[in-house]
LOTIDO-46114 format. One line per 5 residues: number of its first residue (from 0); their letters; for each residue y, x, z of N, C-alpha, C. Coordinates in nm, 4 decimals, m for minus. Example, Ala and Ser with C-alpha at 12.3 -4.5 7.8 and 13.67 -1.06 7.14 Angstrom:
! LOTIDO-46114
0 = as = m0.5690:1.3190:0.7800:m0.4500:1.2300:0.7800:m0.3300:1.3200:0.7800 ~ m0.2250:1.2850:0.7080:m0.1060:1.3670:0.7140:0.0030:1.2900:0.7870
! end
This chain:
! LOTIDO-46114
0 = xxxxx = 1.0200:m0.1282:0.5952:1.0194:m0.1925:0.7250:1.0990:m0.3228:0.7157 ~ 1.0725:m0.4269:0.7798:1.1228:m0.5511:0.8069:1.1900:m0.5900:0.9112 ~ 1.2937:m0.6231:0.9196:1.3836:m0.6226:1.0669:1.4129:m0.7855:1.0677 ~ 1.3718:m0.8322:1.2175:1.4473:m0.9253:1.2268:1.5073:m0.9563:1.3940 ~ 1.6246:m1.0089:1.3455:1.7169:m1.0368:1.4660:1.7087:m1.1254:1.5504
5 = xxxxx = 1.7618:m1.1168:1.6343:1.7483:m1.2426:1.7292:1.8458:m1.2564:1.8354 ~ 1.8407:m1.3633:1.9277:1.9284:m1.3202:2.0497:2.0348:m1.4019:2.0932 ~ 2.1136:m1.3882:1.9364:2.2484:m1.4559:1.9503:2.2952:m1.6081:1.9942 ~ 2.4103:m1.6242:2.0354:2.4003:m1.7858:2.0723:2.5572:m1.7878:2.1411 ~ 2.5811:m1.9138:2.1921:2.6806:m1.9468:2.1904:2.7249:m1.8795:2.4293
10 = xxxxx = 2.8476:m1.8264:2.3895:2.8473:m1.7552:2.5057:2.9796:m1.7855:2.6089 ~ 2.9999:m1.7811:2.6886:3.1680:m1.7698:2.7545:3.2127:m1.6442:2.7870 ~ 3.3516:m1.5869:2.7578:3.4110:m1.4480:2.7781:3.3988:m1.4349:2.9024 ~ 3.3121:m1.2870:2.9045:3.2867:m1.2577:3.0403:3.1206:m1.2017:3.0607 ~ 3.0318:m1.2996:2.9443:2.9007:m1.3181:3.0016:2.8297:m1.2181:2.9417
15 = xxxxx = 2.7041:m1.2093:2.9113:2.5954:m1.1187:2.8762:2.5161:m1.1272:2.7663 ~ 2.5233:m1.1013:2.6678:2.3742:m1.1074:2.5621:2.3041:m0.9817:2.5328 ~ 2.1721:m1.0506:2.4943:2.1171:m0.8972:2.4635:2.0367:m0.9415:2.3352 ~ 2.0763:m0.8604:2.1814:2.0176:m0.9150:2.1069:1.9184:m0.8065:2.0232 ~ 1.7911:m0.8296:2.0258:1.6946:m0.7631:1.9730:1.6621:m0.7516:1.8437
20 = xxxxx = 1.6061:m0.6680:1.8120:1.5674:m0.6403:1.6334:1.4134:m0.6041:1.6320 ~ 1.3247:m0.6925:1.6008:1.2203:m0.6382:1.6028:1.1578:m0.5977:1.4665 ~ 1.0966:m0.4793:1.4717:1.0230:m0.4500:1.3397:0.8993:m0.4714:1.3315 ~ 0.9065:m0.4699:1.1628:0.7371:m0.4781:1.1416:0.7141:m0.3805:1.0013 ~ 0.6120:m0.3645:1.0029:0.5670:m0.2248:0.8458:0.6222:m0.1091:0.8609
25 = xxxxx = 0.6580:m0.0519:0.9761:0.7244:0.0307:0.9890:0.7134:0.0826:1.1805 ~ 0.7444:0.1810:1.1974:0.7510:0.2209:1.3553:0.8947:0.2959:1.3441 ~ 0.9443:0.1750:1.4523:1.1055:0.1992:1.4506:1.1475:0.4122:1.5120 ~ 1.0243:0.4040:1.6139:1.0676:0.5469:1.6771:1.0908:0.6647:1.5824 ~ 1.0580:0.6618:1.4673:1.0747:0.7481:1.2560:1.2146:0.6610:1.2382
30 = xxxxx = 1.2842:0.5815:1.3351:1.4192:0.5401:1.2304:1.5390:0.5281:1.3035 ~ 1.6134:0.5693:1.2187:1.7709:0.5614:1.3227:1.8161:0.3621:1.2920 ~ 1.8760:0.3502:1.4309:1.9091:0.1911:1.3811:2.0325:0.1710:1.4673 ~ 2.0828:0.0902:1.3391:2.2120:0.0376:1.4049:2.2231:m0.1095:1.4253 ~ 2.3461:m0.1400:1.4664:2.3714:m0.2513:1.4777:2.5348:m0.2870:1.4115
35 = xxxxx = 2.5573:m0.3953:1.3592:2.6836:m0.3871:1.2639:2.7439:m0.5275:1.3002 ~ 2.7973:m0.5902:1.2726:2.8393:m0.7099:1.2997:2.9433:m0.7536:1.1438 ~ 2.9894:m0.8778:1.1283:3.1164:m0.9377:1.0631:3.1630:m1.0703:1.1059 ~ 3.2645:m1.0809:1.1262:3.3200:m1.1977:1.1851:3.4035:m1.2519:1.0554 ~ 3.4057:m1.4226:1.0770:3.4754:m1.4842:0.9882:3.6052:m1.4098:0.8977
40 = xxxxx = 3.5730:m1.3953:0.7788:3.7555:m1.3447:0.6770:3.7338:m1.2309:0.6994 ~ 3.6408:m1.1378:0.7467:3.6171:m0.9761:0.8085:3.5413:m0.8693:0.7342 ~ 3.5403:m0.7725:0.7105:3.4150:m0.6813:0.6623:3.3646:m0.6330:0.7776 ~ 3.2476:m0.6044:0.7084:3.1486:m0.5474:0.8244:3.2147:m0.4192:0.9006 ~ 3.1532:m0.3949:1.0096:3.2136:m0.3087:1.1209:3.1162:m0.2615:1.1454
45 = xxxxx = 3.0735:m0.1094:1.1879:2.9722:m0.0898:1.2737:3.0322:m0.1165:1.4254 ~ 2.8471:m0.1610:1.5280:2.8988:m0.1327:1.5986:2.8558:m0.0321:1.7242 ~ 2.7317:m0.0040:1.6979:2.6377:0.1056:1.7768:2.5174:0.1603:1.7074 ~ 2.4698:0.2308:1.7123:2.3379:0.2916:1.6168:2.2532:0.4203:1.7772 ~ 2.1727:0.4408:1.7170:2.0452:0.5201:1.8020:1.9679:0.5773:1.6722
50 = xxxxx = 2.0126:0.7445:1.6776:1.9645:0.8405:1.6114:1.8067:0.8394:1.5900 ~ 1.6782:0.8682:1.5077:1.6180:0.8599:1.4956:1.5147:0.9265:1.5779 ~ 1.4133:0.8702:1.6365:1.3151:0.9935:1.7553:1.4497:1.0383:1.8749 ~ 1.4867:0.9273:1.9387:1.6123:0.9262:2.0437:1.6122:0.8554:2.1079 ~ 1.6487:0.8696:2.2716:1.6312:0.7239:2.3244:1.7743:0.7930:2.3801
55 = xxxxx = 1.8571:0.8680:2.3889:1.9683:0.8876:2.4381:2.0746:0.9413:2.3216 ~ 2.0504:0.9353:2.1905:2.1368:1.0326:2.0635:2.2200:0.8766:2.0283 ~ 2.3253:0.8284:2.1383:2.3921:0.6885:2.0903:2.5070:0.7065:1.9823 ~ 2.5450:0.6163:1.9566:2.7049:0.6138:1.9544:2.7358:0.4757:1.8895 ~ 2.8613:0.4532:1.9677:2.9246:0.3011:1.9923:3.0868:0.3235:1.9027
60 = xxxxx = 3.1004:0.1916:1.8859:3.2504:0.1725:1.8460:3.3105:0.1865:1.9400 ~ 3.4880:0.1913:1.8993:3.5408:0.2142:2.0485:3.5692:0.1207:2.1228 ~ 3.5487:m0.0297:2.0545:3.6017:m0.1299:2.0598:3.4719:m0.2205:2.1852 ~ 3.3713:m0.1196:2.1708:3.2292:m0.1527:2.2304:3.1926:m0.0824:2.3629 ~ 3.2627:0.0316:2.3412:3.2232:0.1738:2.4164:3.2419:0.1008:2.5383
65 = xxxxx = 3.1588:0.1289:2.6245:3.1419:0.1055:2.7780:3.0900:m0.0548:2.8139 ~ 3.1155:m0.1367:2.7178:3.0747:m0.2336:2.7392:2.8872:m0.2680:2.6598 ~ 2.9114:m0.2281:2.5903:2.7321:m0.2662:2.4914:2.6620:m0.1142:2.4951 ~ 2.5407:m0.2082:2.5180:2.4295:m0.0538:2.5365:2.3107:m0.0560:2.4210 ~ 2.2892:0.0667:2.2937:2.2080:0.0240:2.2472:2.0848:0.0966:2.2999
70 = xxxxx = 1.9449:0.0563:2.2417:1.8537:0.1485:2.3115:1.7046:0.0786:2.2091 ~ 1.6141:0.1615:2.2679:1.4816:0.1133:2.1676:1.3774:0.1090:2.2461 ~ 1.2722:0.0177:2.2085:1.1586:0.0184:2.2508:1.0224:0.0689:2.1830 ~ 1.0229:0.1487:2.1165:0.8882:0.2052:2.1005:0.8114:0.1329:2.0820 ~ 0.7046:0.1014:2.1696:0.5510:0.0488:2.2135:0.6287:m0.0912:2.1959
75 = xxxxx = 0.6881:m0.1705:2.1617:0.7427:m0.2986:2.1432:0.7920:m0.2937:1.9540 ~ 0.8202:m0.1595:1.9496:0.8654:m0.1599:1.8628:1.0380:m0.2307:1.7688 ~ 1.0589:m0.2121:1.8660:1.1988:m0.3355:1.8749:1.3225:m0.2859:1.9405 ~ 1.4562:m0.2609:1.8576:1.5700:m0.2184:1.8843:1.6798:m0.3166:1.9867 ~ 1.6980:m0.2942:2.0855:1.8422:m0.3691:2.1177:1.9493:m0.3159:2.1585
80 = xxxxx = 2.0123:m0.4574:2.1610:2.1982:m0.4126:2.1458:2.2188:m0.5282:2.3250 ~ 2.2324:m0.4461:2.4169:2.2606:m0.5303:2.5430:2.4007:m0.5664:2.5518 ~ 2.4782:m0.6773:2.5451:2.6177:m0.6922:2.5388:2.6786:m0.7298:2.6586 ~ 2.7892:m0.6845:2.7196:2.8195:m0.7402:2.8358:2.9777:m0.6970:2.8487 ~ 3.0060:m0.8050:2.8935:3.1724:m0.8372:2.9346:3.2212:m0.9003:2.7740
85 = xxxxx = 3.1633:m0.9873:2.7693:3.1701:m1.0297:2.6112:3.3178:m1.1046:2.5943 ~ 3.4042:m1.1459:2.4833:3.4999:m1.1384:2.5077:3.5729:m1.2623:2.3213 ~ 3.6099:m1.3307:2.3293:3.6297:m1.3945:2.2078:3.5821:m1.2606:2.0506 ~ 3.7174:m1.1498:2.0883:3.6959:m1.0767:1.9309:3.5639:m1.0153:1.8748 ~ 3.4517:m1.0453:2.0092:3.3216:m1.0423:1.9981:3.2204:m1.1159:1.8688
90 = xxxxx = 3.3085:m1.2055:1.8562:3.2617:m1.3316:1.7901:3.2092:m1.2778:1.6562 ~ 3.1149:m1.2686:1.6006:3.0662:m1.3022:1.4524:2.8732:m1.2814:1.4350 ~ 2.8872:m1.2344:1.3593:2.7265:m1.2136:1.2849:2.7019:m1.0755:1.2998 ~ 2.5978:m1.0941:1.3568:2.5357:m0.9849:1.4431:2.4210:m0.8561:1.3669 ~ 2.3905:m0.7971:1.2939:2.3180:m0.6960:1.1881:2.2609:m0.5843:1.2287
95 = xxxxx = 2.1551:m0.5647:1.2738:2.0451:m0.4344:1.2552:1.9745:m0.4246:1.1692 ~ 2.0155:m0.2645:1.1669:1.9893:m0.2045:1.0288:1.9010:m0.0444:1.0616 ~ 1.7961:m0.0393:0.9726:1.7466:0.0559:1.0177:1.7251:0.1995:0.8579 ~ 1.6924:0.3227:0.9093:1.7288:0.4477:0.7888:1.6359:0.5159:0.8664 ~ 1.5378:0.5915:0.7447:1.4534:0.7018:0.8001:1.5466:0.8555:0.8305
100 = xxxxx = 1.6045:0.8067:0.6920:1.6457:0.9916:0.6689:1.8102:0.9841:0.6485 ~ 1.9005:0.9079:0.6864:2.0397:0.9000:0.6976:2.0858:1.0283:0.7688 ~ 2.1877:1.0880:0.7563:2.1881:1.2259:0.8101:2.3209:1.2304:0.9232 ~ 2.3085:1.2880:1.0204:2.3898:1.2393:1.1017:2.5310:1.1661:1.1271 ~ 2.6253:1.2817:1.0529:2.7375:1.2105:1.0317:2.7651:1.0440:0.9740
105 = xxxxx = 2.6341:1.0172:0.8853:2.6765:0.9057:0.8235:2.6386:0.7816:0.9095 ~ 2.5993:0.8273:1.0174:2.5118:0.6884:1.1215:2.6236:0.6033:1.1316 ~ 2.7153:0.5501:1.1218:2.8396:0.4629:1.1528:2.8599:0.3574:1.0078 ~ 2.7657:0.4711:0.8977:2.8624:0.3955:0.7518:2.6810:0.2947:0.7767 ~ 2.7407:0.1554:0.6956:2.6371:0.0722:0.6396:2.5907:0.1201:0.5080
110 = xxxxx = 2.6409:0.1810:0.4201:2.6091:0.2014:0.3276:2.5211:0.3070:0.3540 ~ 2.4039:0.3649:0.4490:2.3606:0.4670:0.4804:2.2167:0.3986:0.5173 ~ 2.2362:0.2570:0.5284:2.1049:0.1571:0.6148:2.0450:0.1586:0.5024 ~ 1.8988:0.1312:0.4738:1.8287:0.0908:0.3436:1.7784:m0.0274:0.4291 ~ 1.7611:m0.0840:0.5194:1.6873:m0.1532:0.5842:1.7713:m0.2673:0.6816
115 = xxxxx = 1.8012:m0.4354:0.6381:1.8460:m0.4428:0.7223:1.8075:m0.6398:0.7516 ~ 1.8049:m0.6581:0.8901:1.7727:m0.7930:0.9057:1.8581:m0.8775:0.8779 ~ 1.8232:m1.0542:0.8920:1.8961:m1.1565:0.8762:2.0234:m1.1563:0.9106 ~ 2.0734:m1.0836:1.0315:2.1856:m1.1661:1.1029:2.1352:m1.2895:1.2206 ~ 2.2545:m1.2635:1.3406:2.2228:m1.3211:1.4160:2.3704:m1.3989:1.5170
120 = xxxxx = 2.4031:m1.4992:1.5324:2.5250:m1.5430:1.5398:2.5579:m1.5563:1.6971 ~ 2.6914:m1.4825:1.7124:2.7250:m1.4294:1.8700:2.8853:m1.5290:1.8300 ~ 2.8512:m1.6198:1.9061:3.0436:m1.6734:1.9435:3.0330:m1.6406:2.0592 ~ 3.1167:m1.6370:2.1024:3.2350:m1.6273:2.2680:3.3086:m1.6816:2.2457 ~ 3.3535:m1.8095:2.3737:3.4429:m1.9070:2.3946:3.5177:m1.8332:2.5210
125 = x = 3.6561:m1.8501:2.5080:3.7286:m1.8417:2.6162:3.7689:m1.9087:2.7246
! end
């Protein structure tokens, strides 16, 4: 499967993005997908994923929790990450990543993705 990102852009703390992953060669609803991020001098972080054949099996960082919603579209075929109350430490490069057969516990590690798009660049200005 082929993932690519989109979305990202330049924002003020406070505001809203919502950045999408759309697939192709593949039908995302067979794949668990996450979303990961890295910000400048940083390693990657997860930061939300959606269990495979799930439209409610989430889980978020804590750093995310209550603020970003991930979710999928099926018949679009296309994963997003809705962001809101966005905030400077928000800031970096944005990563969906998608796994047929990753097994639950490991949905958080990157090293678990076989599948993952360009990157997509989220600043927040204060």
């Amino acid at each position: 499967v082929q993932l690519q990102a989109s979305g990202g852009g330049l924002v003020q703390a406070g505001d809203s993005l919502r950045l999408s992953c759309a697939a192709s060669g593949g039908t995302i609803s067979g794949y668990s997908m996450g979303w990961f991020r890295q910000a400048p001098g940083k390693e990657r972080e997860f930061v939300a994923a959606i269990f495979r054949r799930s439209n409610s099996n989430t889980h978020y960082a804590d750093s995310v929790k209550g603020r970003f919603i991930v979710s999928r579209d099926n018949a679009k075929n296309t994963a997003y990450l809705q962001m809101n109350s966005l905030n400077p430490e928000d800031t970096a490069v944005y990563y969906c990543a998608a796994d047929r057969s990753l097994i639950y516990s490991t949905i958080r590690n990157a090293d678990a993705y076989d599948y993952w798009g360009q990157g997509t660049l989220v600043t927040v200005s204060s």
